[in-house]
DSSP file (Angstrom, degrees, kcal/mol; ACC not computed):
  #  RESIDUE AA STRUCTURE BP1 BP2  ACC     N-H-->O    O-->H-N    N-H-->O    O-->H-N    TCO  KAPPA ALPHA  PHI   PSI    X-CA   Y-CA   Z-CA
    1    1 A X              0   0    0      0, 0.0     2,-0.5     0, 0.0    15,-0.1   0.000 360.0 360.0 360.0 153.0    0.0    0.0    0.0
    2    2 A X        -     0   0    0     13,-0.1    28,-0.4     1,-0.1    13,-0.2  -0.737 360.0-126.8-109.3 143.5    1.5    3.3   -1.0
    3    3 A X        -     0   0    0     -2,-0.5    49,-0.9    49,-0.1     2,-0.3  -0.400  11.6-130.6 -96.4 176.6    1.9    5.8    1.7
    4    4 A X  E     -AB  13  51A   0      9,-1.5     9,-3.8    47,-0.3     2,-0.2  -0.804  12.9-141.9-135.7 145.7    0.7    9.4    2.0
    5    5 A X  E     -AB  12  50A   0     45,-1.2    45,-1.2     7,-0.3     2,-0.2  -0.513  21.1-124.2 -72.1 148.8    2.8   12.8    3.1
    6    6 A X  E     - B   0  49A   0      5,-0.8    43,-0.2    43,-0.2    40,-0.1  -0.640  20.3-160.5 -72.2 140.3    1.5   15.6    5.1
    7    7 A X  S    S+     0   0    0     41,-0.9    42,-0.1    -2,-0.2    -1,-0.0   0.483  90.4  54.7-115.8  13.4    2.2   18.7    2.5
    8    8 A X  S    S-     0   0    0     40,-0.2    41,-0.0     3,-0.1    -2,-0.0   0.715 131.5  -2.3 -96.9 -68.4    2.0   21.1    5.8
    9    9 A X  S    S-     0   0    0      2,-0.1    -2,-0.1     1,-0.1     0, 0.0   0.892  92.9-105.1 -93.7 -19.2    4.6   19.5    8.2
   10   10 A X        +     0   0    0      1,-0.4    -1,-0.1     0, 0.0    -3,-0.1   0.511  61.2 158.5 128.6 -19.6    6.2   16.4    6.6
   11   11 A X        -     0   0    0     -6,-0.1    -5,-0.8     1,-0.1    -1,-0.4  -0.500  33.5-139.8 -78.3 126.7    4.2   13.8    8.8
   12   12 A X  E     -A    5   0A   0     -7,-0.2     2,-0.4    37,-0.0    -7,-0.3  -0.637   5.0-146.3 -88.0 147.7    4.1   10.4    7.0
   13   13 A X  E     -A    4   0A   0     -9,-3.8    -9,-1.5    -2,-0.2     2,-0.8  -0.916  13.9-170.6-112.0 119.2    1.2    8.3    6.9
   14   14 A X    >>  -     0   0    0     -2,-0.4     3,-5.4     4,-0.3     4,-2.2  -0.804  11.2-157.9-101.3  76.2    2.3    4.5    6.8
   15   15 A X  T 34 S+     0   0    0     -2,-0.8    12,-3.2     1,-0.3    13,-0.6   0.658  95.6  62.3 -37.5 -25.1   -0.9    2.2    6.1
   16   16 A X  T 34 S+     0   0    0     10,-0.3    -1,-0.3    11,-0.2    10,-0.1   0.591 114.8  27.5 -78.4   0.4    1.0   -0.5    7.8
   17   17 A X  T <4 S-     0   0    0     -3,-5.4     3,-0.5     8,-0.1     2,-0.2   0.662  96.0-176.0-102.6 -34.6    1.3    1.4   11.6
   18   18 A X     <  -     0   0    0     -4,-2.2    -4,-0.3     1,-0.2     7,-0.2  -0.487  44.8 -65.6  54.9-152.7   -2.1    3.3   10.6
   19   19 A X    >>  +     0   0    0      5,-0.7     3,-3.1    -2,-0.2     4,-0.8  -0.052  58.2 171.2-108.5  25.4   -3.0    5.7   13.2
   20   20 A X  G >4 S+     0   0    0     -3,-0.5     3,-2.0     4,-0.3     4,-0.2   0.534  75.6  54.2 -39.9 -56.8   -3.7    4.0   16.1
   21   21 A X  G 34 S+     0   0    0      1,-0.3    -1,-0.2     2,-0.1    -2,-0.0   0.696 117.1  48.1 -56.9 -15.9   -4.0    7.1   18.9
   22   22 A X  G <4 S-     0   0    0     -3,-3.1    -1,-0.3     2,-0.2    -2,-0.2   0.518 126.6-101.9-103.9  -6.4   -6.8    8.5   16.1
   23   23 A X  S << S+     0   0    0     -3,-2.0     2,-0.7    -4,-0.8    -3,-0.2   0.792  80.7 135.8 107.5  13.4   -8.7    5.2   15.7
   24   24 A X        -     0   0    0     -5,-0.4    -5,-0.7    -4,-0.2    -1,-0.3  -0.834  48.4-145.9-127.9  94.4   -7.0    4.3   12.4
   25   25 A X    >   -     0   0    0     -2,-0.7     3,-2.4    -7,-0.2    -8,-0.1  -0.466  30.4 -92.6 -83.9 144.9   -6.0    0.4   12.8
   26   26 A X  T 3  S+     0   0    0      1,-0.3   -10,-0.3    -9,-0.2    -8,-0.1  -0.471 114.5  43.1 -42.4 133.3   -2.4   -0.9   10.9
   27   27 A X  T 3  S+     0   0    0    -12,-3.2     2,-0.9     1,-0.2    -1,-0.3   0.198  77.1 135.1 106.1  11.8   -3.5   -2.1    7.4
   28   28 A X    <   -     0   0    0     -3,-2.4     2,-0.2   -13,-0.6    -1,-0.2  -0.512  58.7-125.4 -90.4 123.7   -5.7    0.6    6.6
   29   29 A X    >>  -     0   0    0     -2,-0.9     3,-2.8     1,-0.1     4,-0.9  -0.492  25.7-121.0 -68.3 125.3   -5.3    2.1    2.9
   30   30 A X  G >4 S+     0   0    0    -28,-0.4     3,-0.7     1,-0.3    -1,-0.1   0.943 119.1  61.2 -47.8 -59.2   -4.7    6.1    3.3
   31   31 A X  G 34 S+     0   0    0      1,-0.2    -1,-0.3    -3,-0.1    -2,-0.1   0.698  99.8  51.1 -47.2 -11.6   -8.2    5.8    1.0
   32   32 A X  G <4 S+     0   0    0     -3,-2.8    -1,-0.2     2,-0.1    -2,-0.2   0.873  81.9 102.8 -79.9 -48.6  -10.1    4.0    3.7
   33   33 A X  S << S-     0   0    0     -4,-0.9     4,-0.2    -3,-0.7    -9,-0.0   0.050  83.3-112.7 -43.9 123.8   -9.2    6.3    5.9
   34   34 A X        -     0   0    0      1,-0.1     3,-0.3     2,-0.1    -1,-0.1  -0.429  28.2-109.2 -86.9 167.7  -12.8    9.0    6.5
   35   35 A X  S    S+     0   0    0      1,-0.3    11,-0.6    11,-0.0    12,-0.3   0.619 109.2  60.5 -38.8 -50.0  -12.8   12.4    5.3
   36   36 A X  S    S+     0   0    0      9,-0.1    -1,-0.3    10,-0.1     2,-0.2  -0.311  74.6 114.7-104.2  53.2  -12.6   14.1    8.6
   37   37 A X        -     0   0    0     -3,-0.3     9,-0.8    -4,-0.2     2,-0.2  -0.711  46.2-168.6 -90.8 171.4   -9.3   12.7    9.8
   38   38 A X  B     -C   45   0B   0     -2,-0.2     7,-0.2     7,-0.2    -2,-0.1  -0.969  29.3 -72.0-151.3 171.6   -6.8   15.0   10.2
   39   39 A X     >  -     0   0    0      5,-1.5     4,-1.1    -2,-0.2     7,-0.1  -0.156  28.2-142.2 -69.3 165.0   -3.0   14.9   10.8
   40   40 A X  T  4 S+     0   0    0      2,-0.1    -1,-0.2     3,-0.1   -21,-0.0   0.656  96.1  40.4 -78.4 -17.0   -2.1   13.9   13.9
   41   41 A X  T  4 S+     0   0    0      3,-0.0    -1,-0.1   -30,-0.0    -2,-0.1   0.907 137.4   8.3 -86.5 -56.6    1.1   16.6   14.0
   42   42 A X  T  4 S-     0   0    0      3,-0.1    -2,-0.1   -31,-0.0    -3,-0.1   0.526  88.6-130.0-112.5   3.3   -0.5   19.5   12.4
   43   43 A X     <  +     0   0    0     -4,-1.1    -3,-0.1     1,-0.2     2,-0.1   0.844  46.5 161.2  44.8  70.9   -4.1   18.7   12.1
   44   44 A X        -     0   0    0      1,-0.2    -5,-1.5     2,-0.0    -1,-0.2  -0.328  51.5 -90.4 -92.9-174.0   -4.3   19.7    8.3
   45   45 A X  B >   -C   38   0B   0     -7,-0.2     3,-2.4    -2,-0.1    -7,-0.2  -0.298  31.0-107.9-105.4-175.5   -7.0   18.3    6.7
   46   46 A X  G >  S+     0   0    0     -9,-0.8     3,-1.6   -11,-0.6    -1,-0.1   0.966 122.7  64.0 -52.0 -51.7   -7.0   14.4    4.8
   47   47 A X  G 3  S+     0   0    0    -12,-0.3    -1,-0.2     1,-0.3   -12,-0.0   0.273  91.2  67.8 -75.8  12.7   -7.1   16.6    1.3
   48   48 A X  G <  S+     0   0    0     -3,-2.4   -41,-0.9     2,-0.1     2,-0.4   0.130  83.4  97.3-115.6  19.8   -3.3   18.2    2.4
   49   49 A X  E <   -B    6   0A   0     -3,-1.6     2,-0.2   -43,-0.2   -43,-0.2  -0.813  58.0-166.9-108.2 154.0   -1.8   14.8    1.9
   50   50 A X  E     -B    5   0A   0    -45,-1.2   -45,-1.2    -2,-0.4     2,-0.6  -0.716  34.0-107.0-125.2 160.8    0.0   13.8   -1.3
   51   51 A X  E     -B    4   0A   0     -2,-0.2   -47,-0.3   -47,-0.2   -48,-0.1  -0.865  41.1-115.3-105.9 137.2    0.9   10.4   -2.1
   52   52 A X        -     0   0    0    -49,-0.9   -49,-0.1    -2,-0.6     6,-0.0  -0.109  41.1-111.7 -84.7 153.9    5.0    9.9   -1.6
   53   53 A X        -     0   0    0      1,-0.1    -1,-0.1     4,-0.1   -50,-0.1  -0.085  30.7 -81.8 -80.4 172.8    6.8    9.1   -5.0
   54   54 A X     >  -     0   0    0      4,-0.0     4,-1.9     1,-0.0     5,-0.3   0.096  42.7 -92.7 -65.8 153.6    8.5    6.2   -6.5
   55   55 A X  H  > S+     0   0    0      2,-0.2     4,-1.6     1,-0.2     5,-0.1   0.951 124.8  37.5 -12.7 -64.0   11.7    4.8   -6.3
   56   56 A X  H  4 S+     0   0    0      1,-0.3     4,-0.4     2,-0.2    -1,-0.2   0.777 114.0  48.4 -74.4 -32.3   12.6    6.8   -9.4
   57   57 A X  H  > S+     0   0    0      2,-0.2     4,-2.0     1,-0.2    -1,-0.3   0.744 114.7  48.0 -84.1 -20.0   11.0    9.9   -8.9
   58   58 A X  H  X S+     0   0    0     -4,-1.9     4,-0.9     1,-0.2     3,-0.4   0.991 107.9  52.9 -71.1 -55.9   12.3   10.0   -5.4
   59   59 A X  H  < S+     0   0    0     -4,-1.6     4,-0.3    -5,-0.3    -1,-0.2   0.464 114.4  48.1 -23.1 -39.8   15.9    9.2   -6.5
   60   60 A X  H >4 S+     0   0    0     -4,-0.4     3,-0.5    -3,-0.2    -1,-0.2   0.809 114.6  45.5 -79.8 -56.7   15.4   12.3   -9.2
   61   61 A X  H >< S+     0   0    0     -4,-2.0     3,-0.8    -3,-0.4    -2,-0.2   0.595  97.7  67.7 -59.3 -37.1   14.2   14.4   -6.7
   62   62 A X  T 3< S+     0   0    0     -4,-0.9    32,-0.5     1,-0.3    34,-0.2   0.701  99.1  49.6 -79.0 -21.0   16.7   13.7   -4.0
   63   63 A X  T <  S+     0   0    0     -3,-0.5     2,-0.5    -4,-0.3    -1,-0.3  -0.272  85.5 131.8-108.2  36.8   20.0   15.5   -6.0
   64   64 A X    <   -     0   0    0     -3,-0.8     2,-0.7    14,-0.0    15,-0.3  -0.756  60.6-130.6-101.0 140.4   17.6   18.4   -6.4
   65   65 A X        -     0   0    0     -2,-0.5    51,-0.7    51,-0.4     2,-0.5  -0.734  20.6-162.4 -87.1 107.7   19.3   22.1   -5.4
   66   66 A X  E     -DE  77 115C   0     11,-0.7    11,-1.3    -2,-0.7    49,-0.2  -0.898  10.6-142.3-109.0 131.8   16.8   24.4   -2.8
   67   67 A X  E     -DE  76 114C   0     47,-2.0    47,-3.3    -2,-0.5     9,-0.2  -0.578  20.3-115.2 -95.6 139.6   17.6   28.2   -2.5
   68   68 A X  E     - E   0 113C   0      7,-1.2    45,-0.2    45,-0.3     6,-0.1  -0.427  26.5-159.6 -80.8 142.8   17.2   30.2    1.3
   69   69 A X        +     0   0    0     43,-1.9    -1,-0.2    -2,-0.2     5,-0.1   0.951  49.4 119.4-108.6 -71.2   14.4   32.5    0.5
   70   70 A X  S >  S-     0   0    0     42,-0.2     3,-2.9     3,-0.1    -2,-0.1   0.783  84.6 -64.7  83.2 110.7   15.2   34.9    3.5
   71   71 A X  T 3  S-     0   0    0      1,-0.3     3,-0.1     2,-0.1    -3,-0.0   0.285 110.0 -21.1  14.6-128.8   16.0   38.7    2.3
   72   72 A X  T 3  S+     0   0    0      1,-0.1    -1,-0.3     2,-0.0    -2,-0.1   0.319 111.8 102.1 -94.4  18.5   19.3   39.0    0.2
   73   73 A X    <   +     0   0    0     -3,-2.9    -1,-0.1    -4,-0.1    -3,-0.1   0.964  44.1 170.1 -68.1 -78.4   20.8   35.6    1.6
   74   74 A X        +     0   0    0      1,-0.3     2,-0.2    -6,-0.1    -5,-0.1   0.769  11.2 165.8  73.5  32.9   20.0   33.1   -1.5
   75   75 A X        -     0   0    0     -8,-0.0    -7,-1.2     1,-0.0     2,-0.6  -0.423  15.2-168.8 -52.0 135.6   22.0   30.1   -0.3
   76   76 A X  E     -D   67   0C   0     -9,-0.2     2,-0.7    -2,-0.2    -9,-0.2  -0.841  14.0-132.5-145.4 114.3   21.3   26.9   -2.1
   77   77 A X  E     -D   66   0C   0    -11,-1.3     2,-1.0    -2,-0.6   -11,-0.7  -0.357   8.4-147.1 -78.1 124.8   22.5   23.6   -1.0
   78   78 A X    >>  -     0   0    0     -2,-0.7     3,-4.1     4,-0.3     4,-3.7  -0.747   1.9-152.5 -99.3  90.2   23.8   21.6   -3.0
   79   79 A X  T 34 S+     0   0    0     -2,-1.0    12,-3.0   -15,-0.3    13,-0.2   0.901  90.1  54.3 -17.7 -64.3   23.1   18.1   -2.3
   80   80 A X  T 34 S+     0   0    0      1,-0.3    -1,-0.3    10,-0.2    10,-0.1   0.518 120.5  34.3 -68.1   3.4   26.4   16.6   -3.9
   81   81 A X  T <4 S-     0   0    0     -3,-4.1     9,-0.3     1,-0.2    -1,-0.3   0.569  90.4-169.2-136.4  -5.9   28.3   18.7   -1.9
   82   82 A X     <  -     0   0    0     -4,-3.7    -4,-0.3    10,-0.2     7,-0.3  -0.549  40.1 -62.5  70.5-126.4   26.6   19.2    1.4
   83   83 A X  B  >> -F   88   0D   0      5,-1.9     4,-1.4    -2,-0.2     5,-1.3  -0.438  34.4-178.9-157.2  99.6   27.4   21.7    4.2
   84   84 A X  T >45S+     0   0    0      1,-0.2     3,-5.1    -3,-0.2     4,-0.5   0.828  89.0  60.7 -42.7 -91.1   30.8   21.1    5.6
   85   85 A X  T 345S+     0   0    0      1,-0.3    -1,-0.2     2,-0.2    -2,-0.1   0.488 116.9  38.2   1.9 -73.3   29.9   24.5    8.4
   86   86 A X  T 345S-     0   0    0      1,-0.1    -1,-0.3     2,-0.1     3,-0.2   0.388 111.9-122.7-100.5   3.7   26.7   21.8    9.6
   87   87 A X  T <<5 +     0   0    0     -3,-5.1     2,-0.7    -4,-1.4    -3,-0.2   0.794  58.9 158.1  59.8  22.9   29.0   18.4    9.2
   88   88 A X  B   < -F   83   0D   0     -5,-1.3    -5,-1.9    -4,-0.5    -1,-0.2  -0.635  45.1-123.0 -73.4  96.6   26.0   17.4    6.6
   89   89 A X    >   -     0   0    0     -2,-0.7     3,-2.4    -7,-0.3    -7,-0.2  -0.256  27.2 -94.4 -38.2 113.7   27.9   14.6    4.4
   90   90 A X  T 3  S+     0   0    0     -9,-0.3   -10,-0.2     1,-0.3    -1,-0.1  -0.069 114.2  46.9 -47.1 143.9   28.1   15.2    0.3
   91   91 A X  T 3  S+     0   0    0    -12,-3.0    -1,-0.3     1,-0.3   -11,-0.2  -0.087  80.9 128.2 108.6 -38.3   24.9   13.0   -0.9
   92   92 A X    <   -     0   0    0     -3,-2.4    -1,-0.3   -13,-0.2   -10,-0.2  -0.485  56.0-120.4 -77.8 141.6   22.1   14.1    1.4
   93   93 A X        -     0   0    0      1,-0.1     4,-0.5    -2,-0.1   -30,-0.1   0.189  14.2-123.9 -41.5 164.9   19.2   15.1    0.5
   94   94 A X  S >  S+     0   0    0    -32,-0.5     3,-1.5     2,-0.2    -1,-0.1   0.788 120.9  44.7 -88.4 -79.2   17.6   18.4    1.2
   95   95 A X  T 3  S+     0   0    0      1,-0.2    -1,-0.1   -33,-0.1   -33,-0.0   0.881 105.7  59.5 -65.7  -3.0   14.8   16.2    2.8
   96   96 A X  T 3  S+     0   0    0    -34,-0.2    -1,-0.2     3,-0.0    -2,-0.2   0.758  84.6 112.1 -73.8 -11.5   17.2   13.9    4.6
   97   97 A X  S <  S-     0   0    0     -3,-1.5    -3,-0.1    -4,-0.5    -4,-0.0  -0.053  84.2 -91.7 -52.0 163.2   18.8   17.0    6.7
   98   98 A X        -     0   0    0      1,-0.1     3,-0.1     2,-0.0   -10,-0.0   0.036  33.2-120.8 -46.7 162.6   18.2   17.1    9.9
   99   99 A X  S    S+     0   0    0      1,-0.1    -1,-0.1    -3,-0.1    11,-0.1   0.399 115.3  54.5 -89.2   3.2   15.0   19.2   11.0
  100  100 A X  S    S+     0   0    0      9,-0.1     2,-0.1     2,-0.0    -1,-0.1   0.206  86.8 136.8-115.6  18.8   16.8   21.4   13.1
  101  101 A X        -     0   0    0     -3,-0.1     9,-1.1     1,-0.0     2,-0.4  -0.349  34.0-168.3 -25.9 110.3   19.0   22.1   10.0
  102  102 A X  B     -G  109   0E   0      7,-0.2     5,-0.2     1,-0.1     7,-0.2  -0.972  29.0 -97.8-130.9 149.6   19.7   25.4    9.4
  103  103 A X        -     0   0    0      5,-2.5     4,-0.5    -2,-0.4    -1,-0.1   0.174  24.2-147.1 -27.2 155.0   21.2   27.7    6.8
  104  104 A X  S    S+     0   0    0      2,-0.1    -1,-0.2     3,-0.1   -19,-0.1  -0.156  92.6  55.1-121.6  50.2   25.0   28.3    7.5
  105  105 A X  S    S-     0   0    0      3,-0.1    -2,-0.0   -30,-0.1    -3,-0.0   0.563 134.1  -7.4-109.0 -68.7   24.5   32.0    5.9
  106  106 A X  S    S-     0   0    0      2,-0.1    -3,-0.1   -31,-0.0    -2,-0.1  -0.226  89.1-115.6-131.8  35.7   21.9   33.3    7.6
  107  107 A X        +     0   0    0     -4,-0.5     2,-0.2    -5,-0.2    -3,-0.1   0.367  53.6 153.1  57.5  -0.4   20.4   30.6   10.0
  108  108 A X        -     0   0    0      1,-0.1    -5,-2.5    -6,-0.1    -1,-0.1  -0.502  43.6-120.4 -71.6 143.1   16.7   30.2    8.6
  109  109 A X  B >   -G  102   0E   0     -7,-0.2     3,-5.1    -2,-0.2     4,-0.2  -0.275  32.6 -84.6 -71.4 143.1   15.2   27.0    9.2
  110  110 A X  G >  S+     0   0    0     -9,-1.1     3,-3.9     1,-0.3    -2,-0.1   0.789 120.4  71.4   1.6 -82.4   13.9   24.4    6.4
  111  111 A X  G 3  S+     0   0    0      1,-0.3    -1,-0.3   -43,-0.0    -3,-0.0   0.691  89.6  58.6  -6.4 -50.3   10.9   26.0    6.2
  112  112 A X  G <  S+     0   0    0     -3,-5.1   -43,-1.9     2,-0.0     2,-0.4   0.177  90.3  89.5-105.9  30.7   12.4   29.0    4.4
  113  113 A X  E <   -E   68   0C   0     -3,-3.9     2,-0.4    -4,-0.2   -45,-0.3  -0.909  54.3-161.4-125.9 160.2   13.8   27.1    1.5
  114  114 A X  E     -E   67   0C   0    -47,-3.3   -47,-2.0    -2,-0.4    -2,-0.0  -0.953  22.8-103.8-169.5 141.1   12.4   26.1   -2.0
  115  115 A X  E     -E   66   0C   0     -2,-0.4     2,-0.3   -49,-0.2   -49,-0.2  -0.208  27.3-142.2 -68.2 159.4   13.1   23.8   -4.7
  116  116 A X              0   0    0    -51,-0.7   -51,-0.4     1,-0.0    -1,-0.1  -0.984 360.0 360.0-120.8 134.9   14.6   24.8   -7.5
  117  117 A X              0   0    0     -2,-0.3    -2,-0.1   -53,-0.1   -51,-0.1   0.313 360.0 360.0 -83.2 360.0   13.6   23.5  -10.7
């Protein structure tokens, strides 16, 4: 069964744990799932979840470059090369950093960064 993203925080949904604390038993397909769940982190609604990509597309995705949005800073991490300054290893992903990852320009958090195409 193919699992589902949060597209507000990040929060996976994994039809094999389900949801238990929300009533949401292990094997339940993200489509089973009623209308008025919401996530359990950020309590967006069912209709802010995406379903997470493939192998390939992920794999595609993963060497992809995202620019610090934040006034005239305009850092962009470069997977393949990583951020010596935050001891982040050439190869990770932008969504494998850390979540308390921050620019090493000007300190903005995840949040304030955006793929580049």
């Amino acid at each position: 069964m193919k699992k589902y993203v949060c597209s507000l925080c990040r929060w996976e949904y994994d039809p094999a744990v389900g949801d238990p604390d929300s009533g949401i038993a292990p094997g339940t397909a993200f489509e089973d799932i009623p209308e008025d769940w919401v996530c359990p982190v950020c309590g967006a609604s069912k209709a802010d979840f995406e379903a997470e990509e493939g192998e390939a597309e992920k794999a595609e995705s993963d060497m992809a470059m995202w620019q610090c949005q934040v006034g005239n800073c305009g850092y962009i991490y470069r997977p393949d090369k990583g951020d010596r300054k935050g001891k982040i290893p050439a190869g990770t992903s932008f969504e494998d950093l850390p979540d308390d990852w921050h620019c090493p320009v000007c300190g903005a958090s995840k949040k304030m960064f955006k793929k580049l195409a």
